[in-house]
Backbone bond lengths (Angstrom), bond angles and torsions (degrees), N, CA, C in turn:
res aa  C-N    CA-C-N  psi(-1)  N-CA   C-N-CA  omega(-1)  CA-C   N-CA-C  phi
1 X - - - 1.460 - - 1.517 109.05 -
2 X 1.387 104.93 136.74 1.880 95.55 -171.01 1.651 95.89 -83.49
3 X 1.209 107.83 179.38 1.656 112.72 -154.51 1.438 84.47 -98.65
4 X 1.813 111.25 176.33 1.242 132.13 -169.61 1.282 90.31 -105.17
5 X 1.543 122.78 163.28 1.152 159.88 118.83 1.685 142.20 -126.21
6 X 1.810 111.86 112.95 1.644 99.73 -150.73 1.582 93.40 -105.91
7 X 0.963 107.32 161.95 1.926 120.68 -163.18 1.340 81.55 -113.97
8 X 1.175 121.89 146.31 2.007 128.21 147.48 1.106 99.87 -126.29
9 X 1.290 112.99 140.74 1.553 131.23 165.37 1.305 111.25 -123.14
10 X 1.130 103.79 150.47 1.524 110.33 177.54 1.715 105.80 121.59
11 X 1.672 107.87 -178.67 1.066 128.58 -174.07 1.544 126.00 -86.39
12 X 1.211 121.93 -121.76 1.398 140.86 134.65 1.710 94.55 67.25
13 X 1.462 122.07 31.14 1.403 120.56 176.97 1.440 104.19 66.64
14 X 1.335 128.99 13.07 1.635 113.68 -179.78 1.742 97.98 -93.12
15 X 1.509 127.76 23.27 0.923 121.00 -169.65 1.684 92.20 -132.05
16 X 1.216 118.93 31.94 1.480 130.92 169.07 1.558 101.01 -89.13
17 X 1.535 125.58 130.27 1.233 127.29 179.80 1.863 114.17 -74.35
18 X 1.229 99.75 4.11 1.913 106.40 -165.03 1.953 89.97 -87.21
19 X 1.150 127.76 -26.47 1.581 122.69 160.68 1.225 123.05 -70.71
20 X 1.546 110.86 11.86 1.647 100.78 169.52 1.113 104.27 -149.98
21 X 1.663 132.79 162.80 0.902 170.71 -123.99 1.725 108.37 -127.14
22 X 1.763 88.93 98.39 1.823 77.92 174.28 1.583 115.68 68.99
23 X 1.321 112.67 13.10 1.932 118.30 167.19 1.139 98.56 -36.06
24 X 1.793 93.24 149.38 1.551 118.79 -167.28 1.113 84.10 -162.32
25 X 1.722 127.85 130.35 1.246 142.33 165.16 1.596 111.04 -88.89
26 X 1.260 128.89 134.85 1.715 133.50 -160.01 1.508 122.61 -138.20
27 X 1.265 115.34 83.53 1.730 113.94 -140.37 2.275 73.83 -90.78
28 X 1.563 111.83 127.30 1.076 141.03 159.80 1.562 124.99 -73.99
29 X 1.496 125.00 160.30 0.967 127.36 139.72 1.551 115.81 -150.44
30 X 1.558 114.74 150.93 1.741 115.98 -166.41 1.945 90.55 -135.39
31 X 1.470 75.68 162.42 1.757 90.27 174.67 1.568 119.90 -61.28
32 X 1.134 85.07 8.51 2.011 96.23 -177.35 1.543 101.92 -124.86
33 X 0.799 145.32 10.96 1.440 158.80 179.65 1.248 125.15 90.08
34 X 1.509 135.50 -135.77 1.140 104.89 160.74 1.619 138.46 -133.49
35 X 0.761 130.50 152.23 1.541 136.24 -155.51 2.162 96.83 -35.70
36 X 1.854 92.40 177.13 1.406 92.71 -176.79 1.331 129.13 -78.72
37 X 1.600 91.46 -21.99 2.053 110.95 170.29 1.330 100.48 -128.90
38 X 1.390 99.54 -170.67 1.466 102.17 163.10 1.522 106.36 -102.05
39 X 1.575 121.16 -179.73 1.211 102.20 -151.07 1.633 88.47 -108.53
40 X 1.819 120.02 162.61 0.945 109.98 167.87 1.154 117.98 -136.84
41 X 1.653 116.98 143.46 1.646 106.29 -138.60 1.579 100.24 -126.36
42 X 0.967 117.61 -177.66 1.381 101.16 -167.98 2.074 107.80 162.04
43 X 0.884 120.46 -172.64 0.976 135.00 177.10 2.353 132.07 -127.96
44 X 0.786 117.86 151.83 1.723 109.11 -149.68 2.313 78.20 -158.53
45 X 1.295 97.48 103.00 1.517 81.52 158.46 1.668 100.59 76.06
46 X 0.813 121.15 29.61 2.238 99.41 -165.17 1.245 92.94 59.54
47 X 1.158 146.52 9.53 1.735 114.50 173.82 1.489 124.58 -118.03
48 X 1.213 115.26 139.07 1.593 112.41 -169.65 1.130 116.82 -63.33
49 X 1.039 136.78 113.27 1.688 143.61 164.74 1.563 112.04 -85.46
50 X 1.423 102.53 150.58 1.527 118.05 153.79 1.507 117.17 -134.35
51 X 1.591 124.19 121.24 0.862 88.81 159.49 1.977 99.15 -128.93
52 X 1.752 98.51 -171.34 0.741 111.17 -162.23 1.631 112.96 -143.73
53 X 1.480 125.29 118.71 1.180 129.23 171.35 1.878 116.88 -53.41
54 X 1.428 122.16 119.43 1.436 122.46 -170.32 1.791 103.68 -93.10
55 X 0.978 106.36 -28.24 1.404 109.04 164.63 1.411 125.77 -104.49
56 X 1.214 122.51 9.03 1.212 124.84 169.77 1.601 103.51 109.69
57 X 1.559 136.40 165.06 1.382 118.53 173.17 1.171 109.11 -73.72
58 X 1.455 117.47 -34.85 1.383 86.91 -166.46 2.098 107.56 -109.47
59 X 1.193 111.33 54.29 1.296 136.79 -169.93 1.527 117.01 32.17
60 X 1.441 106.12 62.96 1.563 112.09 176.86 1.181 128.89 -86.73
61 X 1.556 109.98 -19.12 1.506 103.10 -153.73 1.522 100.70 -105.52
62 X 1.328 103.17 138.68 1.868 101.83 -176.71 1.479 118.91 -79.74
63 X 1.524 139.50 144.64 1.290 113.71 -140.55 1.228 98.73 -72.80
64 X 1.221 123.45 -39.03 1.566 109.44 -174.36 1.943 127.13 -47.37
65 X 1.151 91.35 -15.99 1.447 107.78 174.13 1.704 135.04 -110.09
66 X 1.596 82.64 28.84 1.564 104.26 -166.54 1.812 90.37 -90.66
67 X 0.974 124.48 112.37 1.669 134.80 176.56 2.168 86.53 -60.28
68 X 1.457 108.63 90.32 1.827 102.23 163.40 1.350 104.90 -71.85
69 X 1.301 118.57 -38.84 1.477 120.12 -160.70 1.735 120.98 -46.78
70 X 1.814 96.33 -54.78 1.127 115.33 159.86 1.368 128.91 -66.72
71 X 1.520 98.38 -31.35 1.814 76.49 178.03 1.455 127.04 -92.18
72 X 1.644 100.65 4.75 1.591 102.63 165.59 1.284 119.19 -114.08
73 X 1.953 115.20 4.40 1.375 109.08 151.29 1.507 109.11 -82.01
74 X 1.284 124.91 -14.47 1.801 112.13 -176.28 1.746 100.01 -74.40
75 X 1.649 108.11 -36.92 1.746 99.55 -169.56 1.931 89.86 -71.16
76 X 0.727 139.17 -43.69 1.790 128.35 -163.93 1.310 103.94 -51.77
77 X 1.399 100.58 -50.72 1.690 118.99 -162.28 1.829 110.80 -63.39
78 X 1.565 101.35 -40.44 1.314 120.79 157.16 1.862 132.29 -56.71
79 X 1.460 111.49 -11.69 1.349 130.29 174.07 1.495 114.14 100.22
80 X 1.226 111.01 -5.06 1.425 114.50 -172.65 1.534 123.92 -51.84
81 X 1.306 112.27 121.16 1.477 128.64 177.94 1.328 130.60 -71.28
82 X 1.161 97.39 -41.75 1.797 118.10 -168.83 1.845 88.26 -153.24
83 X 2.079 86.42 152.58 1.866 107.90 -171.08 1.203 86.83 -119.36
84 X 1.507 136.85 128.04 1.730 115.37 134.19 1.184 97.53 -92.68
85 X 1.330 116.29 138.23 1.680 130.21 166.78 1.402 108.75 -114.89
86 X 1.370 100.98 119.67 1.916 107.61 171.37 1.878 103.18 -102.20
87 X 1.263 79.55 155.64 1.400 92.61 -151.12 2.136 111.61 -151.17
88 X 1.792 109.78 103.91 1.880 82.72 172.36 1.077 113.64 -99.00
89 X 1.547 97.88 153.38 1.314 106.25 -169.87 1.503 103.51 -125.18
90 X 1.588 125.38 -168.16 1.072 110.34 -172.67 1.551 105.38 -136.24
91 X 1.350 121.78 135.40 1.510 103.53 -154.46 2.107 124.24 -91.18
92 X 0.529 126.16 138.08 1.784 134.59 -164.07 1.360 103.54 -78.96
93 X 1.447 122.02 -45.85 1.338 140.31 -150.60 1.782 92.02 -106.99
94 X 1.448 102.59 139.14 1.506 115.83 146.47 1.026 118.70 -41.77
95 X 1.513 141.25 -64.19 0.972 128.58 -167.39 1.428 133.79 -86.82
96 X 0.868 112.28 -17.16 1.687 134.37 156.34 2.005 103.77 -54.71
97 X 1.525 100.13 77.04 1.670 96.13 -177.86 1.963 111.23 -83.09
98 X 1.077 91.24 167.78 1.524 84.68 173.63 1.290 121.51 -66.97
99 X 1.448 125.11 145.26 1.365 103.44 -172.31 1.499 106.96 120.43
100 X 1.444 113.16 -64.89 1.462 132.84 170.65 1.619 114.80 -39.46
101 X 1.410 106.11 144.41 1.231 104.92 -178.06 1.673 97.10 -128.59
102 X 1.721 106.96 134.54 1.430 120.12 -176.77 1.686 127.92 -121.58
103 X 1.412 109.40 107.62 1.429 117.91 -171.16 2.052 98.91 -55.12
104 X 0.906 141.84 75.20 1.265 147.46 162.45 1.838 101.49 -34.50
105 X 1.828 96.01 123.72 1.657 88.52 171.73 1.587 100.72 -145.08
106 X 1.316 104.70 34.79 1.628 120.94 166.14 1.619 115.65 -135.57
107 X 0.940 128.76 172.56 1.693 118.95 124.40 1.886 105.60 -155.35
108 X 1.449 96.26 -175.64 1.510 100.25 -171.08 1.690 99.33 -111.03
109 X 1.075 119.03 152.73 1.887 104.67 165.53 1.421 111.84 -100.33
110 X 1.318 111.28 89.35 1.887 94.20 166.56 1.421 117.94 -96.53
111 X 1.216 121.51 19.44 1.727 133.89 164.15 1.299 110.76 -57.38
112 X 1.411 128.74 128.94 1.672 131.08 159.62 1.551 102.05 -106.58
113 X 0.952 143.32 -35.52 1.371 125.09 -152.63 2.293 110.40 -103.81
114 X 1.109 90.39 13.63 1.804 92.01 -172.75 1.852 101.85 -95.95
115 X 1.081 106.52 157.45 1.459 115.55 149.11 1.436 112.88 -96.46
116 X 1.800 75.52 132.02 1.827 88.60 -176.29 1.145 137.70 -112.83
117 X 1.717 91.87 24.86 1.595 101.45 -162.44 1.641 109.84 -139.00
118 X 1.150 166.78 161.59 1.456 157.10 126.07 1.529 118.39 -50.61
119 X 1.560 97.20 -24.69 1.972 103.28 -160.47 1.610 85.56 -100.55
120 X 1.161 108.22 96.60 1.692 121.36 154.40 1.657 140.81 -85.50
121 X 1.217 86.02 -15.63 1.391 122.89 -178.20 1.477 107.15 -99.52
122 X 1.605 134.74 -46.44 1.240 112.86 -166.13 1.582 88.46 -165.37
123 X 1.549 104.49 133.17 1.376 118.89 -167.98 1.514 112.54 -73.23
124 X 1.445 93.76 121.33 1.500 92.23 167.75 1.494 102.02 -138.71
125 X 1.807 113.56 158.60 0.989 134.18 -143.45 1.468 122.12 -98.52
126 X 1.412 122.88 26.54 1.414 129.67 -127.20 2.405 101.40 -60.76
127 X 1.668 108.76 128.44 1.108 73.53 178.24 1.382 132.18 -81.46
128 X 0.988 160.11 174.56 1.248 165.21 -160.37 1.254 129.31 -139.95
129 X 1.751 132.78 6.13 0.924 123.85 -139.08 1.754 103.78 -110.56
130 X 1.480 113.53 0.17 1.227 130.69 149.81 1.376 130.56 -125.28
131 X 1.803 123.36 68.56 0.980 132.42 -139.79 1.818 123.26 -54.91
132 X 1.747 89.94 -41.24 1.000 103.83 -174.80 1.794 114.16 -91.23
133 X 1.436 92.42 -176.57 2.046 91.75 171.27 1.078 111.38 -93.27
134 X 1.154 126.60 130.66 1.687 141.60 -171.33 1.813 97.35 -71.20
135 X 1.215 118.11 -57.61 1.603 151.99 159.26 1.523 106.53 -6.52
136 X 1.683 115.04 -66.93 1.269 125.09 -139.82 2.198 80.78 -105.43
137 X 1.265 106.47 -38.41 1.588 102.41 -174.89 1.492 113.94 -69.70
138 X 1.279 102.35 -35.14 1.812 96.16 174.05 1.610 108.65 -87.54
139 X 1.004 131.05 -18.57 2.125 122.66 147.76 1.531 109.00 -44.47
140 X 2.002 122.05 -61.43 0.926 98.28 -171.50 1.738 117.64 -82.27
141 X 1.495 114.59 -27.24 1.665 93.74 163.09 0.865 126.78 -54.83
142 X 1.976 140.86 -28.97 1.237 131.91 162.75 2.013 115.01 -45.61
143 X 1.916 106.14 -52.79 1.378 99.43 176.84 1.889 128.79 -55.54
144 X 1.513 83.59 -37.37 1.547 88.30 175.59 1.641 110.86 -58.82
145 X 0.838 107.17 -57.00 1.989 120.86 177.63 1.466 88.94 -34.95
146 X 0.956 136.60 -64.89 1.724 136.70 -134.68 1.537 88.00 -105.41
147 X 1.467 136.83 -12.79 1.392 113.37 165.38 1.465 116.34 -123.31
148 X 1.846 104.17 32.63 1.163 113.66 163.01 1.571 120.76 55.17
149 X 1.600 117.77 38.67 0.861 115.17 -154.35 1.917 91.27 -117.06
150 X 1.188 115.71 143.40 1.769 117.77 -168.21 1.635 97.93 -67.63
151 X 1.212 113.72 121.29 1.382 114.80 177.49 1.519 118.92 -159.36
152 X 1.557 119.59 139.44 1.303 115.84 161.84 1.087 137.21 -108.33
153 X 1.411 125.71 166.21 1.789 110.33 -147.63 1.559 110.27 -123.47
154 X 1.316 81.32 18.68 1.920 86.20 157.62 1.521 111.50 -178.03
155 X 1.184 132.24 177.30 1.522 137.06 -161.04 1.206 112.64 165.27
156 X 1.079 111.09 161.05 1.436 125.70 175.90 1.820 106.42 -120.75
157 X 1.427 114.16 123.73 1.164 102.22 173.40 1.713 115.57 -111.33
158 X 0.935 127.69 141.80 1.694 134.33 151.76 1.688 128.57 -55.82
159 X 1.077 108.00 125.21 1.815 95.34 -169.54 1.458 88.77 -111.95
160 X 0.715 114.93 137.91 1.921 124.11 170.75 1.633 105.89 -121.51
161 X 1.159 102.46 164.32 1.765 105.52 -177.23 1.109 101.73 -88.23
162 X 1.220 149.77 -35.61 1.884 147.06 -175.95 1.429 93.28 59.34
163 X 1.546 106.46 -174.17 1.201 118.79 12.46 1.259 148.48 -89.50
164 X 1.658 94.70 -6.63 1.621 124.31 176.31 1.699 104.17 -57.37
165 X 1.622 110.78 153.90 1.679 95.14 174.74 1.423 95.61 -88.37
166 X 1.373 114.18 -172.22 1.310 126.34 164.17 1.482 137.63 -29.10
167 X 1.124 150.64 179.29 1.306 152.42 125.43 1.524 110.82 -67.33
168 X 1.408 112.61 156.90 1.817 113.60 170.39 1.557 91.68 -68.43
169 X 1.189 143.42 -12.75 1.868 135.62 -151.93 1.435 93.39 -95.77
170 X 1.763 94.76 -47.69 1.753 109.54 -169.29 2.053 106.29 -61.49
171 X 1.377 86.61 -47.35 1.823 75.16 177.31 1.419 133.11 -96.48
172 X 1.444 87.69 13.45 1.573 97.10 167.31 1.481 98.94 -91.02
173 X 0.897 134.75 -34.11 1.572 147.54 173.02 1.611 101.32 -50.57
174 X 0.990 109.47 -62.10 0.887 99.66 -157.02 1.551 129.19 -99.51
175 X 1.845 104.42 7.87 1.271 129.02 143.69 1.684 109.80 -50.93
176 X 1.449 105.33 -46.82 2.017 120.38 -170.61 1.835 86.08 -51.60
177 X 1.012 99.40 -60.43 1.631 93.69 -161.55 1.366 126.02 -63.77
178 X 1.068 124.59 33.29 1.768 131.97 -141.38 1.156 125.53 30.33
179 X 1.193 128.32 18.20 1.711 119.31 176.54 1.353 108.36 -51.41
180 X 1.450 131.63 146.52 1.327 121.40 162.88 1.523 113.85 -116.59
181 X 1.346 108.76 -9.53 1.585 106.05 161.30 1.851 100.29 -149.84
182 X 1.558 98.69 -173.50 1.484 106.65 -168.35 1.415 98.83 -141.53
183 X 1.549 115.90 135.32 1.391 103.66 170.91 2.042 87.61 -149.40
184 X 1.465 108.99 -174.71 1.152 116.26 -168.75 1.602 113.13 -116.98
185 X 1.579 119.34 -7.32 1.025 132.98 -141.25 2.234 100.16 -120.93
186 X 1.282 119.51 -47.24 1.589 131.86 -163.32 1.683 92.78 -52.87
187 X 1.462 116.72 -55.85 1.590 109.90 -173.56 1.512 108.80 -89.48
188 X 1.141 125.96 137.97 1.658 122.39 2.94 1.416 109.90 -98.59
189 X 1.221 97.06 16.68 1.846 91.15 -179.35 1.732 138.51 -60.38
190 X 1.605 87.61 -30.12 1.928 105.17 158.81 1.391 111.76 -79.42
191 X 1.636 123.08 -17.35 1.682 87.67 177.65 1.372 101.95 -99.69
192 X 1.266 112.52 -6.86 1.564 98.77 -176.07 1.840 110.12 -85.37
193 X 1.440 113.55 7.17 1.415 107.39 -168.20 1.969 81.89 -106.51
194 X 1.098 92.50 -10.96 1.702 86.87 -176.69 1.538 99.25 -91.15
195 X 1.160 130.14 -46.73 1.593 122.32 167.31 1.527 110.35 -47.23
196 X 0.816 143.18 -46.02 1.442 162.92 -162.99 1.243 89.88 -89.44
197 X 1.235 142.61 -13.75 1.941 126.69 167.97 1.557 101.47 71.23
198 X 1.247 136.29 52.84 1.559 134.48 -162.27 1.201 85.69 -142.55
199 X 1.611 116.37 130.62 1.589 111.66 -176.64 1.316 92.24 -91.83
200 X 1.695 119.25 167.43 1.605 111.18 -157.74 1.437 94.81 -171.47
201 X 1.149 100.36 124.64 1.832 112.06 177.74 1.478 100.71 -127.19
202 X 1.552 116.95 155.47 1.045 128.05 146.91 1.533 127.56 -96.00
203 X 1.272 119.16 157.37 1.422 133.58 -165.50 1.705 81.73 -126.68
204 X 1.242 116.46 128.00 1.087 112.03 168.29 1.450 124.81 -143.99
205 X 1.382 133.24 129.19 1.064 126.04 -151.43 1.471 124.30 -114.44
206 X 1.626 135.08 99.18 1.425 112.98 -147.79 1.866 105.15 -103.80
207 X 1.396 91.98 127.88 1.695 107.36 -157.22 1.446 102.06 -96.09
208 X 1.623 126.54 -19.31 1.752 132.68 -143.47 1.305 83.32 -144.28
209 X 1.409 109.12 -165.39 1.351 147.26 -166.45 1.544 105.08 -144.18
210 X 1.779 110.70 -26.80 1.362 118.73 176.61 1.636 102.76 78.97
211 X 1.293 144.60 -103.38 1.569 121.42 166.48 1.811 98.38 -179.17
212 X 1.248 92.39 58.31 1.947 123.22 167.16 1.363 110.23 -105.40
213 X 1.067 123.67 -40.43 1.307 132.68 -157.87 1.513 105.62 -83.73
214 X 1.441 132.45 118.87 1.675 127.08 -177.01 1.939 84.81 -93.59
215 X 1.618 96.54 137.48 1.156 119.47 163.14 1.690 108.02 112.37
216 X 1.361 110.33 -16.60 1.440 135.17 176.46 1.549 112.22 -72.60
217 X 1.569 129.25 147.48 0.973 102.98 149.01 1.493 123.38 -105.06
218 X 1.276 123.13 164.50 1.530 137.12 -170.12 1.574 92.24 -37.62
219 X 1.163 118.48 168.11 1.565 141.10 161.91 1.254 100.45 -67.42
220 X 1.095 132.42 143.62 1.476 137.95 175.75 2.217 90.98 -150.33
221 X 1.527 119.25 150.10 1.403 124.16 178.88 1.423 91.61 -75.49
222 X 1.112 146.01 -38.96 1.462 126.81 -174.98 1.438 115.55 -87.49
223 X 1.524 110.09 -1.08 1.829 115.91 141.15 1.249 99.20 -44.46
224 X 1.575 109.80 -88.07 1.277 125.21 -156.61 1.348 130.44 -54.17
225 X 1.610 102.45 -30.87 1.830 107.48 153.15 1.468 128.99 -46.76
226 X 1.656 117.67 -44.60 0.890 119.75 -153.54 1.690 101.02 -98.09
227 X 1.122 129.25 -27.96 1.348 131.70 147.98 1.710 128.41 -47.42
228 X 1.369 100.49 -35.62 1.294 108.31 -164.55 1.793 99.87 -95.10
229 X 1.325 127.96 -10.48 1.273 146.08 172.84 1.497 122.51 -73.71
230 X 1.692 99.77 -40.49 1.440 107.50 176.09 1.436 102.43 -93.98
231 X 0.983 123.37 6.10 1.790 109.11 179.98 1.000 104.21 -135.73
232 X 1.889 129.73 24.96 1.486 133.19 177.69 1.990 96.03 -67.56
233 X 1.201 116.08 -59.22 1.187 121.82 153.37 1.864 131.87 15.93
234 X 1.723 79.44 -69.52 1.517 100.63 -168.32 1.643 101.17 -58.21
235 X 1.351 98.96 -70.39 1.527 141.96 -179.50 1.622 93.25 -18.99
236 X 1.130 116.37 -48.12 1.511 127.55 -145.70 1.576 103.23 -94.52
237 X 1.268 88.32 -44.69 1.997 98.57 160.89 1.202 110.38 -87.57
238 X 1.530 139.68 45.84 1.137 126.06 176.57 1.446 84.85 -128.33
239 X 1.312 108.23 -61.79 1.399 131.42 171.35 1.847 125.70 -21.45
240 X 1.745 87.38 -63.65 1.486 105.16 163.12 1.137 130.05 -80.73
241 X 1.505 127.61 6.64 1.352 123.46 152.06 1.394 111.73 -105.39
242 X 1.217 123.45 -1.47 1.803 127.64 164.36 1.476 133.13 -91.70
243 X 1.461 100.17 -18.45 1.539 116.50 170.13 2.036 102.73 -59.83
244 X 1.331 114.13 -61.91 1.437 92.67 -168.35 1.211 114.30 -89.15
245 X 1.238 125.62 28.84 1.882 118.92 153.61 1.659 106.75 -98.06
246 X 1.415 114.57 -4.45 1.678 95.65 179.30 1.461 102.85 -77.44
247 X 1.529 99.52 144.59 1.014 132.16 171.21 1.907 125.81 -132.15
248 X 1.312 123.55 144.04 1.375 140.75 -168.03 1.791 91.61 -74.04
249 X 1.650 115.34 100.39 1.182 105.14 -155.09 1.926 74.21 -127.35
250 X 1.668 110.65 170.58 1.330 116.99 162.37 1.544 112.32 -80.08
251 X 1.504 141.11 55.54 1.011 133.54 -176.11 1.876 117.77 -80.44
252 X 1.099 119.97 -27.90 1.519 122.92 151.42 1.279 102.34 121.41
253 X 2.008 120.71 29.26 1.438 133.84 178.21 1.403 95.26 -75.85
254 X 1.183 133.62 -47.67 1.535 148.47 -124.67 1.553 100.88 -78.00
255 X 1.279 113.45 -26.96 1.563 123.65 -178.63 1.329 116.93 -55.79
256 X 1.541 122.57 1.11 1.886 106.76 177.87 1.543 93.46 -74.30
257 X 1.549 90.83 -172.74 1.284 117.40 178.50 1.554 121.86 -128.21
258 X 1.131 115.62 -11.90 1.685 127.58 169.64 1.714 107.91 -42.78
């Protein structure tokens, strides 16, 4: 069986080098320029990690200006097997409270301005119609289960370009369409980990209500800080009890072509 290597992206302090083993900071470059940090590599369990800041370390880059291309040709190029990506989002549904954490096994694209593809040169068809890894989401609903942590085990999320949040019209809209949460960050980053044959889940964390909800207040980023601060925690113990059950399984990621 060829060996693992898991990429994390995202924020939420999981990009502190004191969770791994033997950190090594790894400044990259790809035919797409270059990633949002440099990468930092390390070990979790005997197992090789990468992770990688999606907004930059010290959270600069606006998502629309987050280089995906590069930062999921630097994790391929790097050996990476499997992505957990954490990610806040903002929730559609009543019951999805803040706080909650949601295994996402859809999303919608409402992004115009990203590249969404690696193949620029010659069309290919990647399918998409189970975006995520079936594989890596039922490990972490098993971890969540066993550390009792409030969570749901599937969703559909909305990616919007931001950086502005929504309109009340836009997320009532986009409640109509089944979205069950909204974030700015999943597209294009799941199809390009699926072109790239990288199995890839999101961790997603719902901090708001987003500004549907009467009696709520609007989403504001120092909502989402301060939610996403007290449950960096969770994330990190969810994480570290899911890293050593992955395994190189036939789940049906493996099909890109990047």
């Amino acid at each position: 069986m060829s060996s693992i290597k898991v990429g994390i992206i995202g924020g939420s302090g999981l990009d502190d080098p004191k969770l791994l083993k033997d950190a090594k900071e790894k400044k990259v470059k790809t035919p797409f320029g270059s990633p949002s940090s440099p990468l930092t590599v390390g070990k979790i369990n005997n197992i090789d990690i990468v992770i990688l800041a999606r907004h930059g370390k010290s959270h600069s880059i606006y998502p629309t200006g987050v280089n995906f291309r590069a930062n999921i040709y630097a994790l391929k190029k790097e050996g990476c097997t499997h992505i957990l990506a954490t990610t806040a989002v903002g929730s559609l549904r009543e019951k999805i409270r803040p706080g909650d954490l949601i295994f996402v096994d859809q999303f919608i694209d409402f992004t115009r301005h990203r590249p969404l593809t690696f193949h620029d040169e010659k069309v290919i068809h990647t399918p998409m119609s189970e975006p995520f890894c079936k594989d890596l989401r039922s490990l972490l609903i098993s971890s969540a289960k066993a550390l009792k942590l409030r969570h749901h085990t599937k969703g559909t999320v909305i990616t919007i370009e931001g950086p502005r949040f929504s309109t009340k019209a836009e997320s009532h809209m986009f409640r109509s369409w089944g979205a069950d949460v909204i974030n700015m960050s999943t597209v294009p980053e799941v199809i390009l980990a699926r072109e790239a044959g990288i199995c890839y889940q999101t961790i997603a964390m719902s901090t708001d209500y987003d500004c549907w909800k009467e009696g709520e207040d609007p989403v504001t980023w120092d909502m989402i800080l301060s939610i996403m601060s007290k449950n960096a925690e969770n994330v990190k113990k969810l994480i570290l009890k899911t890293i050593p059950m992955i395994k190189n399984t036939d789940c049906g990621c493996k099909g890109g072509k990047q």
